[in-house]
Every structure is written in C-alpha cells, then in structure tokens.
C-alpha positions as CSV (number, residue, x, y, z in Angstrom):
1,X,-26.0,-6.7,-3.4
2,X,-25.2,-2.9,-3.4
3,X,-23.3,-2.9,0.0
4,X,-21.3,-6.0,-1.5
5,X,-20.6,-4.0,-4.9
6,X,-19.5,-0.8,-3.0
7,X,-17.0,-2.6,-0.7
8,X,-15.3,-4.4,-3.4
9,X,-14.9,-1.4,-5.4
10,X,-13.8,0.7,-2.5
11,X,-11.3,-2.6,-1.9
12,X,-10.4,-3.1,-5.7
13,X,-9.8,1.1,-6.0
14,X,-7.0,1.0,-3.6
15,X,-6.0,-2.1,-4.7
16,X,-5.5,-0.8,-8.8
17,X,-4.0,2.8,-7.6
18,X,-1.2,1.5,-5.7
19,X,1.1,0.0,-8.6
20,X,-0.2,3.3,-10.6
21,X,1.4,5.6,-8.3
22,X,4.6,4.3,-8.5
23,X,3.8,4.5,-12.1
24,X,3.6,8.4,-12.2
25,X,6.7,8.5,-10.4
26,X,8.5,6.5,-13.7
27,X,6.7,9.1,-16.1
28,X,8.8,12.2,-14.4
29,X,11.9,10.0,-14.2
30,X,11.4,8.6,-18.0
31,X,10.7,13.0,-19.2
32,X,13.7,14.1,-17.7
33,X,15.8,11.3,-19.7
34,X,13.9,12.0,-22.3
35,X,15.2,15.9,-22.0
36,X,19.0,14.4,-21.6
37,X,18.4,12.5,-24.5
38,X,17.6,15.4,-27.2
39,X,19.7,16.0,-30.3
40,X,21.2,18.9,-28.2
41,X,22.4,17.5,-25.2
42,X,26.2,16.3,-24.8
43,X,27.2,12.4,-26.0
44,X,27.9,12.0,-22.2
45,X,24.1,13.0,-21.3
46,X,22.4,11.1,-24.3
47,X,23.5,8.0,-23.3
48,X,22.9,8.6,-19.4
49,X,19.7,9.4,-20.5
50,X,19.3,6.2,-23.2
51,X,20.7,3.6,-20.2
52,X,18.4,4.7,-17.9
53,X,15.0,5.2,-20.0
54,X,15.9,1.7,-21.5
55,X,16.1,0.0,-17.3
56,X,12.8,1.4,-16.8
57,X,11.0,1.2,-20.2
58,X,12.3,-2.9,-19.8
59,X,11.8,-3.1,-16.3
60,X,9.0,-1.1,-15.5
61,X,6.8,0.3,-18.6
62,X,7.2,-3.9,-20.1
63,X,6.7,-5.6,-16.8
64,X,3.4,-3.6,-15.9
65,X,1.6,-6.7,-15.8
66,X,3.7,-8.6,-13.4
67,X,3.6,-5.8,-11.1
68,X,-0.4,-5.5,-11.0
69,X,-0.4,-9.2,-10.4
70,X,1.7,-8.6,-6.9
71,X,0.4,-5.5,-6.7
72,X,-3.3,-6.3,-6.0
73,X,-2.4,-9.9,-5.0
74,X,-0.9,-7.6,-1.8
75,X,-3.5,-5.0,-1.5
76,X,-6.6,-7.2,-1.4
77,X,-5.2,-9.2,1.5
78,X,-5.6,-9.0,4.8
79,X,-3.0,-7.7,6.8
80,X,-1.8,-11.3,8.0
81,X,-1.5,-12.7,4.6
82,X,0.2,-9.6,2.6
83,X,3.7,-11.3,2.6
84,X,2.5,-14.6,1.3
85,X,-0.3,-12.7,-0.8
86,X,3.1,-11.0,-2.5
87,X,4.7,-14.3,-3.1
88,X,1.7,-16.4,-4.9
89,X,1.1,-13.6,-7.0
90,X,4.6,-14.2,-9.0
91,X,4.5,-17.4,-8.6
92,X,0.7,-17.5,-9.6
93,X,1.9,-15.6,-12.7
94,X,5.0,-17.6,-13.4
95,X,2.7,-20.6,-13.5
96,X,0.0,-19.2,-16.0
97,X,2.6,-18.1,-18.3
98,X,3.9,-21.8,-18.6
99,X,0.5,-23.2,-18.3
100,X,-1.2,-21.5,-20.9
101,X,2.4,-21.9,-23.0
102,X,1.9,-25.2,-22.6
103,X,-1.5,-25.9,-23.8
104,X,-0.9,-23.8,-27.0
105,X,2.0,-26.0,-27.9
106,X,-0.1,-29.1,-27.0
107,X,-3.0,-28.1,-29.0
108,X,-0.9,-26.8,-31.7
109,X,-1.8,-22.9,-31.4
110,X,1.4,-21.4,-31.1
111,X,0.8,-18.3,-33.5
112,X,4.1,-17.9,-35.8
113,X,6.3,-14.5,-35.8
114,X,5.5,-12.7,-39.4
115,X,7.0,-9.5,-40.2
116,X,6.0,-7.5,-37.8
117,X,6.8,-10.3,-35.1
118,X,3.7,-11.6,-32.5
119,X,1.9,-8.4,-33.5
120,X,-1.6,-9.1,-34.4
121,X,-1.5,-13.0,-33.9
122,X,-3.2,-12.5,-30.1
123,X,-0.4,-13.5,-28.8
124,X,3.0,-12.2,-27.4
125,X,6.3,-12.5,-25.4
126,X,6.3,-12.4,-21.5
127,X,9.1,-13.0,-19.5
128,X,10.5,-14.9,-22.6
129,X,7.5,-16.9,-22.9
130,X,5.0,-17.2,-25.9
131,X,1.8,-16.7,-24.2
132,X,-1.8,-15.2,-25.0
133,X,-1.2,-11.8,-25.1
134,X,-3.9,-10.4,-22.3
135,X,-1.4,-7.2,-21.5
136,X,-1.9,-5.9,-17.8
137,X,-5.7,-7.6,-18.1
138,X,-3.7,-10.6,-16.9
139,X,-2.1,-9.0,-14.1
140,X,-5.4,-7.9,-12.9
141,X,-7.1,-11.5,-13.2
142,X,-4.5,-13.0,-11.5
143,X,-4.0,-10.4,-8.7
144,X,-7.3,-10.9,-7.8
145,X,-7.7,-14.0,-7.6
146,X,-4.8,-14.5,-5.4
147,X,-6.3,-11.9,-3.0
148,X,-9.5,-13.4,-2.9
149,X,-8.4,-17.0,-2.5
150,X,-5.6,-16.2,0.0
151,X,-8.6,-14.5,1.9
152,X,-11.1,-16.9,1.6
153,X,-9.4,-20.5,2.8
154,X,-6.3,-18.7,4.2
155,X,-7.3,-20.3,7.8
156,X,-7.5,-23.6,6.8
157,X,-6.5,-25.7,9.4
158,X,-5.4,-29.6,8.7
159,X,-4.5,-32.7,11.1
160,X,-1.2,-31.7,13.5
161,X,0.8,-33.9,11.1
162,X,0.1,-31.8,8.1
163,X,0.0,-28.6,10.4
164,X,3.2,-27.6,7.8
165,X,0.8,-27.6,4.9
166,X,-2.4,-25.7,6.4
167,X,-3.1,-22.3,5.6
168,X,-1.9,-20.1,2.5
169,X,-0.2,-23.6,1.9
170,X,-2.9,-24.8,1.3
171,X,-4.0,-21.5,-0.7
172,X,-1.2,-22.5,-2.9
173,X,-2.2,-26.0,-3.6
174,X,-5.9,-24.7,-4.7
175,X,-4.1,-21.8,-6.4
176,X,-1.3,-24.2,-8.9
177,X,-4.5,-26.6,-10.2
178,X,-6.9,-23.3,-10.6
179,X,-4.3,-21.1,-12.8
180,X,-3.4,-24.5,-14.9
181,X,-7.1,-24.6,-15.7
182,X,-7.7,-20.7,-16.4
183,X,-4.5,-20.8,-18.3
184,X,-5.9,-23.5,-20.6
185,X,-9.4,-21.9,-21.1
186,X,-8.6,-18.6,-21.4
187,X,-6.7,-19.1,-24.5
188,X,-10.2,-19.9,-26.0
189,X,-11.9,-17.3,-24.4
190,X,-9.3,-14.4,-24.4
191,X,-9.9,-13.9,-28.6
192,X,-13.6,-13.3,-28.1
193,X,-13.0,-10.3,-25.4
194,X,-10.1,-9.2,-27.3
195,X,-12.5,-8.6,-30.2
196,X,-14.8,-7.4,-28.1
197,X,-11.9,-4.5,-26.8
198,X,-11.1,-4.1,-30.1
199,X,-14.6,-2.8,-31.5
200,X,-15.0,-0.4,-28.4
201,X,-11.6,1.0,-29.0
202,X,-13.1,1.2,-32.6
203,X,-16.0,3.1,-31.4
204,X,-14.2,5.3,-29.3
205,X,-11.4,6.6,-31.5
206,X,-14.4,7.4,-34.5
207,X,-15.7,9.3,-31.9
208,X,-12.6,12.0,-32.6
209,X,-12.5,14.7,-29.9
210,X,-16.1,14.0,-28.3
211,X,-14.7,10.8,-27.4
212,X,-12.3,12.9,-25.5
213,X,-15.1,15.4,-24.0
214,X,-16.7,12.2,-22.5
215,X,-14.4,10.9,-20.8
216,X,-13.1,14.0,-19.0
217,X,-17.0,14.6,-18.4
218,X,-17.5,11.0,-17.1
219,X,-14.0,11.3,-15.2
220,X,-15.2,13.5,-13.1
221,X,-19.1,12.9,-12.3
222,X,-17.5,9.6,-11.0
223,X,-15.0,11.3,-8.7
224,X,-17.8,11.8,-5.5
225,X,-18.4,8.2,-5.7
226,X,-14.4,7.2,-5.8
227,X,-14.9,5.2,-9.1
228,X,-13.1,7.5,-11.6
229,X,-10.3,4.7,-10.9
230,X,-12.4,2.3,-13.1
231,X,-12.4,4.6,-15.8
232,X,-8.6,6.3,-16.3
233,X,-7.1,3.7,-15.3
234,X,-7.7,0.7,-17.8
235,X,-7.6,4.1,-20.9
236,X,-3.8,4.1,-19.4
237,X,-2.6,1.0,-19.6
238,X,-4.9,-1.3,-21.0
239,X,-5.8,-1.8,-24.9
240,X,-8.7,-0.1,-23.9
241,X,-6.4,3.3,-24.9
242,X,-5.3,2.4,-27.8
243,X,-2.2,0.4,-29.4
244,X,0.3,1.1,-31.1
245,X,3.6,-0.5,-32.7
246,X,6.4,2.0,-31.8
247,X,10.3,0.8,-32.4
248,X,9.2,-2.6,-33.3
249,X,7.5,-3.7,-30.2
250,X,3.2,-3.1,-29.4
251,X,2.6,-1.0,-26.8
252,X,-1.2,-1.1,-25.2
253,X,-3.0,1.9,-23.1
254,X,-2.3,6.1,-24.0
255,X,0.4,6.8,-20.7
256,X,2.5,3.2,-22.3
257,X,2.6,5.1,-25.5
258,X,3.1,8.0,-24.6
259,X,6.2,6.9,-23.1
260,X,7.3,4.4,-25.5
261,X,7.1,7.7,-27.7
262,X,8.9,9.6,-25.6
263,X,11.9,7.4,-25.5
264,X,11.7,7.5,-29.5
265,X,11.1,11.1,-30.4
266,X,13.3,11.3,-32.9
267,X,11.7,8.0,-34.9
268,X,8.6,9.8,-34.7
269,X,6.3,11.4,-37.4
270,X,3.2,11.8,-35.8
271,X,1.9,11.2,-32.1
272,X,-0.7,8.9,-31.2
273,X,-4.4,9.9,-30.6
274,X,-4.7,8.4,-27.4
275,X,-2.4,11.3,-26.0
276,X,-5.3,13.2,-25.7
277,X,-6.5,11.5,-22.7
278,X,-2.9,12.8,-21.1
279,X,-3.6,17.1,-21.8
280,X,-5.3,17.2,-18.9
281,X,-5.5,21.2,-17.6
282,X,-8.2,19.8,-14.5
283,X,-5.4,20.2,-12.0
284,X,-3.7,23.2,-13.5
285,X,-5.8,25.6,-15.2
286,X,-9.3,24.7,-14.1
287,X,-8.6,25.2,-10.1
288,X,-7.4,28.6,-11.1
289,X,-10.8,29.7,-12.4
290,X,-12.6,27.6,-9.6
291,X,-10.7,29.8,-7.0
292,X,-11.3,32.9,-8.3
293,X,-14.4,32.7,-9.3
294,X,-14.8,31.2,-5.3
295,X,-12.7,34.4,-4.0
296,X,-14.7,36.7,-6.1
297,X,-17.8,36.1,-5.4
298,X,-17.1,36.0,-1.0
299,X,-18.4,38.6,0.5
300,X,-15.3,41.4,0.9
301,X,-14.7,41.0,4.6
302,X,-14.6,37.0,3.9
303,X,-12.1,37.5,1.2
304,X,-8.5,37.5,2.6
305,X,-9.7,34.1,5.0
306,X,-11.2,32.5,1.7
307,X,-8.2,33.0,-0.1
308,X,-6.4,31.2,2.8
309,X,-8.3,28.2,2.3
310,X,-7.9,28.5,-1.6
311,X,-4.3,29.2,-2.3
312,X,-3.1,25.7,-0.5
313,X,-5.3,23.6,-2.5
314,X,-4.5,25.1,-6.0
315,X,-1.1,25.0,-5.0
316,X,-1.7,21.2,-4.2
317,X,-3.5,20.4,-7.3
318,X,-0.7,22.5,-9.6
319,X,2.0,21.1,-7.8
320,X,1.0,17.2,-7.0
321,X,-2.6,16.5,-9.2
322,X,-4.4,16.1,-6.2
323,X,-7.8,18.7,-6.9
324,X,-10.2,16.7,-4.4
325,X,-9.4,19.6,-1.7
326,X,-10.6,22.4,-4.0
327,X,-13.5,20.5,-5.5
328,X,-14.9,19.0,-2.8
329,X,-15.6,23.0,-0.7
330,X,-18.6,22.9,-4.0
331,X,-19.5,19.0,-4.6
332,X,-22.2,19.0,-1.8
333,X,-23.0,22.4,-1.6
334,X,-24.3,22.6,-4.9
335,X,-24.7,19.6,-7.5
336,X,-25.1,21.7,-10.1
337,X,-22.0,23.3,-9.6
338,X,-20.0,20.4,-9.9
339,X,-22.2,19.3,-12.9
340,X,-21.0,22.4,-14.7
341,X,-17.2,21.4,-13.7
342,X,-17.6,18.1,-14.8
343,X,-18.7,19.9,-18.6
344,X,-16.0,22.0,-18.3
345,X,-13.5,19.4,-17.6
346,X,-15.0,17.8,-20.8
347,X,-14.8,20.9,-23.0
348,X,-11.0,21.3,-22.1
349,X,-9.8,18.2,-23.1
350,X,-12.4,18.6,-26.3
351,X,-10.6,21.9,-27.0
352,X,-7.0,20.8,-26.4
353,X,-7.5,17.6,-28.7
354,X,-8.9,19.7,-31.4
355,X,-6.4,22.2,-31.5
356,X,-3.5,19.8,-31.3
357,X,-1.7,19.7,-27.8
358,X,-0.3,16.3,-28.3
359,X,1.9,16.3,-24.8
360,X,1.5,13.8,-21.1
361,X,1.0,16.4,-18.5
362,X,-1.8,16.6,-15.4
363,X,0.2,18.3,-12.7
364,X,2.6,21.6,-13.8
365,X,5.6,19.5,-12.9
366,X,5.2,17.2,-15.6
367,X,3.7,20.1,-17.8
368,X,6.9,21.6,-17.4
369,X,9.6,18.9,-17.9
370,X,7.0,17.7,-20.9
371,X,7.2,20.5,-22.8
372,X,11.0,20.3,-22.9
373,X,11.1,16.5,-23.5
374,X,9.5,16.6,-26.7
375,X,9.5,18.2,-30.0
376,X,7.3,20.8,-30.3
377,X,6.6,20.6,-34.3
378,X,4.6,17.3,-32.9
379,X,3.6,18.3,-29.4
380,X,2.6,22.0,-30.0
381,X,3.1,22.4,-26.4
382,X,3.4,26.1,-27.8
383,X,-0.3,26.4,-27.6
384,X,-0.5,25.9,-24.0
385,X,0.0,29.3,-22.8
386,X,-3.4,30.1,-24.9
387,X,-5.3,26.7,-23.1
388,X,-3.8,27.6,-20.3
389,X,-5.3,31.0,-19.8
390,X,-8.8,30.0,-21.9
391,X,-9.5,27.2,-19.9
392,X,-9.5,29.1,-16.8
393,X,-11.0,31.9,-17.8
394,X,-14.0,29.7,-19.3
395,X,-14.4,27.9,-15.6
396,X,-13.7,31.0,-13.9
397,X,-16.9,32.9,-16.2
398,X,-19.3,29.3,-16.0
399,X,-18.6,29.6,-11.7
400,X,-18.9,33.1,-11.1
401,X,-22.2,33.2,-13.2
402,X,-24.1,30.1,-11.7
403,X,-23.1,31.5,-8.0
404,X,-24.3,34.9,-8.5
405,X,-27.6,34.0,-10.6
406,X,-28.5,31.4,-8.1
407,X,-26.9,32.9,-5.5
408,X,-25.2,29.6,-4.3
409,X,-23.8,29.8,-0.9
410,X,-20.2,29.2,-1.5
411,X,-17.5,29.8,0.5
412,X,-17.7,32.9,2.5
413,X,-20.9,34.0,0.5
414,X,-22.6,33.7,4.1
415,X,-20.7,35.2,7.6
416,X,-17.9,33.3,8.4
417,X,-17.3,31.7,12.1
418,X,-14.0,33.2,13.4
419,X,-13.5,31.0,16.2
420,X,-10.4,28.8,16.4
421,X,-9.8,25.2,16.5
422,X,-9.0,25.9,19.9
423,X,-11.6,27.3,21.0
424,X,-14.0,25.1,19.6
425,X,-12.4,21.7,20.9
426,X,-14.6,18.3,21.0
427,X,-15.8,17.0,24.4
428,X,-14.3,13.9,23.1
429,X,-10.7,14.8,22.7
430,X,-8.5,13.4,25.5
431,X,-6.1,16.3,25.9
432,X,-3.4,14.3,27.6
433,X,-3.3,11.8,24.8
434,X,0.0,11.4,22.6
435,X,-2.8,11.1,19.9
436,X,-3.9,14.6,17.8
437,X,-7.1,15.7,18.5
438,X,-7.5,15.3,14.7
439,X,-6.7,11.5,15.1
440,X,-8.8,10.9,18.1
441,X,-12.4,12.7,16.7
442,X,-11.6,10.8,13.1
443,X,-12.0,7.7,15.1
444,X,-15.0,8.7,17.4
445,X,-16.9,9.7,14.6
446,X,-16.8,6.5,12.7
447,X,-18.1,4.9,15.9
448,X,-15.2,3.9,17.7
449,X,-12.3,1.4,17.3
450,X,-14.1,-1.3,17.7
451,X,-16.7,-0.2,15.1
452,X,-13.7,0.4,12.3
453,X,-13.9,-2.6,10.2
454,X,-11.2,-2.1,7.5
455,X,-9.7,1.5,6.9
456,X,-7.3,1.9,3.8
457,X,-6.5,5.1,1.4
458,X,-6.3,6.3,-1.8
459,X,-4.3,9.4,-3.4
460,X,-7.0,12.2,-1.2
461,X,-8.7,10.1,0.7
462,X,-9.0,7.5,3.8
463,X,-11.6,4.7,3.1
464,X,-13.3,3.3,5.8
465,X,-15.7,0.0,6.4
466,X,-17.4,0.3,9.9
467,X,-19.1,-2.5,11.2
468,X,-22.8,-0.6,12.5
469,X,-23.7,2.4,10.5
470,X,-25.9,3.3,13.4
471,X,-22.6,4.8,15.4
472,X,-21.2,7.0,12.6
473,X,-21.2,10.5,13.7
474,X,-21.1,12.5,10.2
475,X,-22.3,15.6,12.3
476,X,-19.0,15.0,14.3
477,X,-16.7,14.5,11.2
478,X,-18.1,17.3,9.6
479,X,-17.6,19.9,12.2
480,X,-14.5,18.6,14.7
481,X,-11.9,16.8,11.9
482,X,-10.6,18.8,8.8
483,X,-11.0,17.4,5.6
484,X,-12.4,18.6,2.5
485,X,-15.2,16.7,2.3
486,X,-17.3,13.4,3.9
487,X,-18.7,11.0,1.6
488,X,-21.5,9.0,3.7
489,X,-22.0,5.7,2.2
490,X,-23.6,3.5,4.9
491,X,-20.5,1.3,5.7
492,X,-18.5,2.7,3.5
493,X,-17.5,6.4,4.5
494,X,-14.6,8.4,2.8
495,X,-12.9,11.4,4.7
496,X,-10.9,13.5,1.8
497,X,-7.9,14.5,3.6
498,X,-5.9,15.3,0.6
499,X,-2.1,15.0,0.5
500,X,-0.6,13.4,3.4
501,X,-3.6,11.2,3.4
502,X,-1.1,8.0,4.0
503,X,0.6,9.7,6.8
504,X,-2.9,10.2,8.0
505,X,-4.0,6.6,7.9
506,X,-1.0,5.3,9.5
507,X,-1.8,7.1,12.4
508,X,-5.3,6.1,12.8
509,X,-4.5,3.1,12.9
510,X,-2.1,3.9,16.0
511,X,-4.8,5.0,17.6
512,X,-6.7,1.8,17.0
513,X,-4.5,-0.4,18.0
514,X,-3.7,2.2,21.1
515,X,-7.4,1.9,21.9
516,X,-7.9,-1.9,21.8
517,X,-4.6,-2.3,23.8
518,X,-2.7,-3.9,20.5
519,X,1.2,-3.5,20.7
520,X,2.7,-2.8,17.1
C-alpha cells in the first residue's frame, strides 16, 4: 500500500508542476505589464501593457483549469499515449462542461445571476457555459482520470473488423459515458466539499499570521520527501487560498489574486491576506545566512573550496527559486538542522505577514520587478530591505550556533578530499562512449537500463522507479555522480540535480535507449 501511495505521488508531483511552471513564467510577464501600466508610464505603454495583461489574464490566469485537465491528462500517460492522452483531456473537459450543464437545466438547478453575477450561487461561467463551479479542482479530476483510463485499457485490442475502434478509441468510448455520469453526480456532491473547503479556508485565515508560520514550516519538512507540491500548490490556485471578487469577476487561490490584483492596482484599497503565502524570503534571504553560516564555520584551509560549492547554489536559488542544491549539503547530515530551517522558514513568512509586506515574490527577479509593479502605500515593499537583512541574519545566528554547539560536521568542518573528478573515475565509465561519465554512472547505479522502470523530473530533481531495489547502488550515486543529494526510497529514488535537471533527464534516457539498442 505504501509503495503504491509513493509512486502515485511521485507520478501525480510531476504531473501537477508541469502546467505550474509555465505558470511562473506568466507571473513575470503579467509584473512587467503591470510596471508599463502605472499611472506614470506613456498612453503608448499603458495600453501595451493593458492588451497584453488582458490575453493572458483571459487566456491563461481564467483557463487554468483547462490547462491542468491536458496538462496531467499528458503527464500521467505513458509515453505511447501522450498525444491522444492530450486530446481526450479537452475533449473530456468539453464534454463535462455540457454534461453537467445539462443535467442542471434538466433538473432545474440552474442558479440565477444576482448582483454580483454567479458569485456565491456554486456555480459559474466556463468556456461560456453555466456549470458547477469546481475552479482548477475540475481540471485535476478530469486530468486524472484521463491518465489513468488511457493507461489502464489503452491496449485493448477488438475483432480485425473493429481494429479502427481498439485502443484509446476505445478509451474514448469508456471515457464520454463515465464524464456524463460524474458530470451529473457531482453537481450533488460538489456543494458538500465546497462547504467542506469553505470551513478550512475559515480555519486557516482565523489563524492570522500563524497560519502563515505553518505552512512555510510544513512547506518545507515535506521537501525531503518531494510532497511540498501537495501543499503550495492547491494554496495557489485552488479555493483552498482564499477568494476573492476583484473587478467584478471571483478569482480562487493567493498567486490568481495576486495577479487579478496586479492587473487592477489602481481599483485597489487593500490587498488580499492570502498574499502572504507569496513573501517568501526562503530562496533569497534564508540561503544567504545558510551559506555563511556553512562558510564560517569550515575549517580556514576549507574555506575558499566551500565557498566554491556555496556561491553557485545561492546564486541559483536568488536567481531561479531553486534552493534544493543549498539545502540538501545539510538535510541528511543533520535532521536537526534542517528542522531548525524548516522553523525559520516559518518564522519569516510569520514576520513578513505581520509587519505588512503584501507583494508575490520567491526568486529576486520577481522581487525586483514586484516591487516596481505595485504601489507601495499597499505593498510596503519598502520594508524589505529590513526582512531582507533580518531574515538572514536570524538563519545565519540559528546555523552557526547549532553547528558549533553540536559540532555538526558540515561542509568542510572535517578535511576535505582534493582529488579530482579525474582522478577518481568509476571502473564503470566507458571512456570511449559519446555518453558523459555523469550519464553513464547515473544509470549504473540505479541498476542498469533494464532495471529503470519509469524516470521523469521535477523543478531539482530526476525521479526514478526501478524495477529490483536489490541492484540500486546508493554508495555508487553518492560518490561517482554529482548531485546535491539522494533520496533512497526503495523503488522510488530521487537524484537532486538542480537546474538543468530536464536537460539531464533527456539524456538519460539517451543512454537507455543507447543501451537496449532503441533508435529515437
């Protein structure tokens, strides 16, 4: 059962981050029209900026849910099915909008617009359609049940005759009568877990700034096992974050309003308290105080190589929000280490929701262009210079102390090995392969090609299902391929490479294919 549960959530994480990424790519491109739409920018550049935050907010930002559906629909399924994976998920969703349409107008439970419009009837406009309003909850249903059917019966085979009809044909068939009948009972179901949403986002916003300390302590005690997905990611964009009316239209999850706010600064008074869960200083402030705390306490021979290993990864984690590198050289070394990181992570985003610091930002890009974007009488992105520098000095004071009392072994606390990569080459490595040594001792220590079940990636890291524990060499991963960490779950082993993790996969899976004499 637990091997079962850690697949699928290893699956389902990778599955759930790819439409978000392209998601932080709209949030840069929506603050920078945001900056060209300020009172005082030119005519010219307020309406560049107004034509192009309205195409995305419309065509991104409102169509979330469509794009999780084909999304996850395409993620989930196996590398033979992905094209017609991404083609039942519309047309799975074009169908449940119409289905469950339908059955409200049959039975008569088509709510009717009031004042504020749909808002607060449990129901809403997609794609022109009155529908119950599930937001990207339906998206995710849908995706993964497309993913899971097309994988389960996508090798039907029928007689020769119907031969046209077999396979993710038949998927569809199975797929048309199954939405028609979630479609129809979800409109009776759907009110009960909206309540049910509606009292925990209840809960949570009483809970004022400790709500806030939580999560960022819980965001990051769940980062070793790869599930912090399952908790940022439905505060984003689900009604799990909040909801809010901005401009006349609902807008569910803190990064959807923060956006919707963005493109109406000037309409508004105050900002939403969901923002808080965007004033993130964990990838700029917090690997600052990690690293010198790290760099201090080496031993001073050690220092110039340690900060070598440090700069790049702070660098990373300002520049691109990727902090995995940096925290994974502590993780395993000491527990209680990253215990402490996980409080302090909690304490920053405590502190910055108390003092105000109302602004999206968890890389210093963003940070940047954020601070600019908005007006500072409701952002008081003034005050995060003095975060800036308190939050790292408050990791920077918790690190140094816990290493020295304890006398942790961090890196280059102990003599550090000066030998090369060179010098120290595995036995393995074929040096006449067009394959990098890097690539080929990945593969040998997770057993092999033919041992490598299913291997996809994350933001950091590459995600692997081997067939036979038994022939995983963690010793070898460890010592011969360069990562930041190995997480050793039976089956389920994750190498955190960092950025360039994609690139990384992709050539992995050369290799693979190189190995079992597969042309692609």
């Amino acid at each position: 059962m637990k091997e079962r549960f850690m697949k699928s959530a290893s699956i389902f994480s990778k599955a759930i981050i790819q439409p978000v990424m392209f998601m932080a790519v709209t949030g840069i491109i929506l603050s920078v029209c945001a900056i060209l739409k300020l009172d005082m920018m030119p005519a010219i550049t307020k309406g560049i900026g107004d034509f192009i935050f309205n195409i995305l907010s419309g065509g991104m930002i409102g169509q979330l849910s469509a794009i999780f559906c084909v999304g996850i629909a395409t993620a989930l399924a196996k590398p033979k099915y992905k094209t017609d994976a991404a083609i039942l998920g519309i047309i799975t969703y074009l169908i449940f909008l119409y289905a469950n349409n339908s059955w409200l107008t049959l039975t008569n439970r088509l709510a009717k617009a009031g004042e504020q419009g749909l808002y607060g009837s449990g129901q809403g406009m997609v794609f022109g359609i009155q529908v119950t309003d599930m937001g990207v909850f339906l998206g995710i249903f849908l995706g993964v049940l497309v993913g899971w059917m097309v994988n389960k019966f996508g090798n039907i085979k029928l007689h020769r005759y119907l031969s046209p009809y077999s396979g993710t044909k038949s998927v569809y068939i199975l797929i048309v009568f199954t939405t028609i009948l979630f479609a129809m009972g979800i409109t009776y179901v759907w009110p009960v877990v909206n309540a049910a949403v509606e009292a925990i986002v209840k809960t949570t916003t009483t809970a004022g700034s400790l709500g806030f300390f939580f999560y960022g302590f819980l965001n990051r005690l769940l980062l070793p096992l790869g599930l912090h997905h399952f908790l940022w990611m439905p505060i984003f964009y689900t009604p799990l974050g909040g909801t809010a009316e901005i401009a006349g239209q609902v807008y569910n999850g803190a990064f959807n309003i923060w956006l919707a706010e963005l493109g109406n600064a000037s309409q508004i008074t105050t900002m939403h308290p969901s923002i808080g869960y965007l004033s993130n200083f964990g990838s700029i402030s917090l690997p600052i105080g990690i690293a010198f705390a790290l760099w201090k306490t080496a031993r001073p021979e050690n220092r110039k190589k340690v900060a070598a290993i440090l700069i790049p990864t702070v660098t990373t984690a300002f520049l691109a929000g990727v902090t995995e590198p940096l925290e994974f050289l502590f993780l395993f070394l000491s527990p209680l280490l990253w215990l402490a990181h996980a409080v302090v992570y909690g304490l920053s985003l405590f502190f910055t929701n108390i003092i105000g610091i109302d602004i999206q930002f968890d890389t210093g890009i963003n940070m940047i262009i954020n601070s600019f974007a908005f007006p500072s009488r409701l952002g008081h992105q003034y005050l995060i210079p003095i975060m800036f520098v308190a939050t790292a000095l408050l990791e920077y004071f918790v690190f140094k102390q816990l290493i020295v009392r304890l006398n942790i072994p961090t890196l280059g606390r102990e003599k550090m090995d000066t030998t090369t990569d060179t010098e120290d080459e595995s036995t393995l490595v074929d040096t006449n392969s067009e394959f990098e040594p890097q690539i080929q001792n990945i593969v040998a220590g997770l057993g092999g090609a033919n041992n490598i079940e299913n291997i996809i990636n994350c933001y950091t890291r590459l995600r692997v299902d081997v067939k036979d524990e038994k022939k995983v060499n963690i010793q070898l991963l460890k010592d011969k391929v360069k990562a930041s960490g190995i997480v050793d779950k039976g089956k389920h082993v994750q190498i955190i490479i960092g950025v360039g993790v994609e690139e990384e996969r992709e050539k992995v899976e050369a290799y693979i294919a190189h190995q079992k004499g597969i042309k692609i």
